[in-house]
Structures are given as C-alpha cells and as structure tokens.
C-alpha angles and dihedrals in degrees: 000000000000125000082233088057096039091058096060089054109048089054092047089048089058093040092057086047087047095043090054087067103050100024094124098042091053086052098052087045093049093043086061091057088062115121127157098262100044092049085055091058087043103041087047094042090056087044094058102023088110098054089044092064100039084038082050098041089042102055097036095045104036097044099079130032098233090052092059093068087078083057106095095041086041084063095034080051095048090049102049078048102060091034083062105042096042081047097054087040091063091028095063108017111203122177119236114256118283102237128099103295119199096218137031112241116175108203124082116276105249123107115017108246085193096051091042088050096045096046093047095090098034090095090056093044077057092043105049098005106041094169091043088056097068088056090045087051083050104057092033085064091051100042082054092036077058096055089057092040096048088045101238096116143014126240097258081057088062097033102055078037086057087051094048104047089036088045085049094057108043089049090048091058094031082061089041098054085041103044106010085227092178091059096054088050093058094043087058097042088057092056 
C-alpha cells in the first residue's frame, strides 16, 4: 500500500479508538446543534445518498471508455463492502443510540452502512479524479456527520463505516493494477 493510503488509515484507525471513549459525549454535543432547517437537509440527504453515489459513479465512470474499466472492482468493492459491514453489524450487535432519533432504521448501529457506502469510492475519485476527490471527501464527511446528527449511530459507527468502504476501495483497484481484473472478465464473458 502507499505511504499516501497508509496515512488515512491510520488516522481514521486513532480516531475510531478515540471515538469509543467519548461516543456518547460527541452525540450529546452534535444533538444540541439540531434546528429545523438543518434536520430537513439531514433527514433528505439520508433519504438520496444513495442516488447521489450511483447518480455520481454513473455519470464519472461511464462517461468515458478508459474509466469503465474500474467498473467491475467499483462494484466488487461496493459489495465486500456491504458482506463486511452487514457481517460486523450481526456479529456484534450493538443497539442505536437511545436519544431522540430523527428516522427509524432497523438494522444494529455498528458499523455505519452510509458511511461504508459513501467512502467506498472514494478510492477510485483518488485513483482516476483527483480534484473531485476533495469534493467526494467532502460530501462523504457530511453524509456520515448526518448519521450522528439524526441519532441513529455513534461516531465510532461512521467512523469504522468510513474504514471499511475506503479499505474496500483501495484493495479493489490495488487488485485491478496488479491483476487487470476487468480485462480478464471481459475475456471470459466473450467467450
């Protein structure tokens, strides 16, 4: 891995040990910063980030001919993605925070599937847009900044959601500039 990926995680990796210890503190801090306004742009932006990032991927990675070839470890990414953090949430089990949430989500709290999802192409914004990237980051930090602010996780939640889906990426195009992985799948769909 390179020394510019390593350095993300490993910030993200002391901020999820740090976050464990003053989760609910952060929460109660974030909660007081609730107005009308602000619970509208949340409560809608959980409601399209999905469509943001398909809307996003779509329109980046389709566009040109030499950018679909990230296509196939974008979705591989997206996938292991979801396997793991579906995985950690039954696997550990934790309950969503008990404070007057502003949705209804019906899975366990940890890890984030927003922030997985959102950080997920982040990697490949870095890889083939590196000034989109910046704005991507950017969005990425307030879709997870939503999930604190509408009560349904904790920071740690986002912040081990923001490892998975940025660890997924970066492995999916580290296997694809090592092994062109999109090139052998269409060898073997032509067959």
């Amino acid at each position: 891995m390179k020394r510019g990926h390593i350095i993300p995680f490993v910030i993200l990796k002391i901020a999820l040990l740090i976050s464990f210890l003053f989760d609910n503190q952060i929460l109660t801090f974030v909660l007081k910063l609730r107005n009308e306004q602000l619970s509208t742009f949340m409560i809608s932006l959980e409601m399209f980030s999905a469509e943001l990032i398909v809307f996003a991927v779509s329109l980046l990675f389709f566009s040109t001919r030499n950018k679909r070839k990230l296509i196939v470890p974008l979705v591989a990414s997206f996938a292991t993605a979801a396997i793991i953090t579906l995985g950690l949430k039954y696997l550990i089990a934790r309950p969503r925070p008990m404070v007057d949430a502003l949705t209804s989500p019906s899975t366990f709290s940890f890890p984030s599937g927003h922030a997985t999802f959102i950080f997920a192409p982040l990697a490949f914004f870095n890889k083939e847009y590196p000034i989109f990237k910046w704005i991507w980051l950017i969005i990425a930090i307030v879709v997870a900044f939503s999930r604190v602010y509408l009560g349904v996780h904790y920071l740690s939640d986002v912040i081990c959601g923001a490892i998975i889906g940025f660890g997924s990426g970066n492995f999916y195009i580290y296997l694809e500039s090592k092994y062109k992985l999109s090139k052998k799948l269409r060898k073997v769909i032509k067959r």
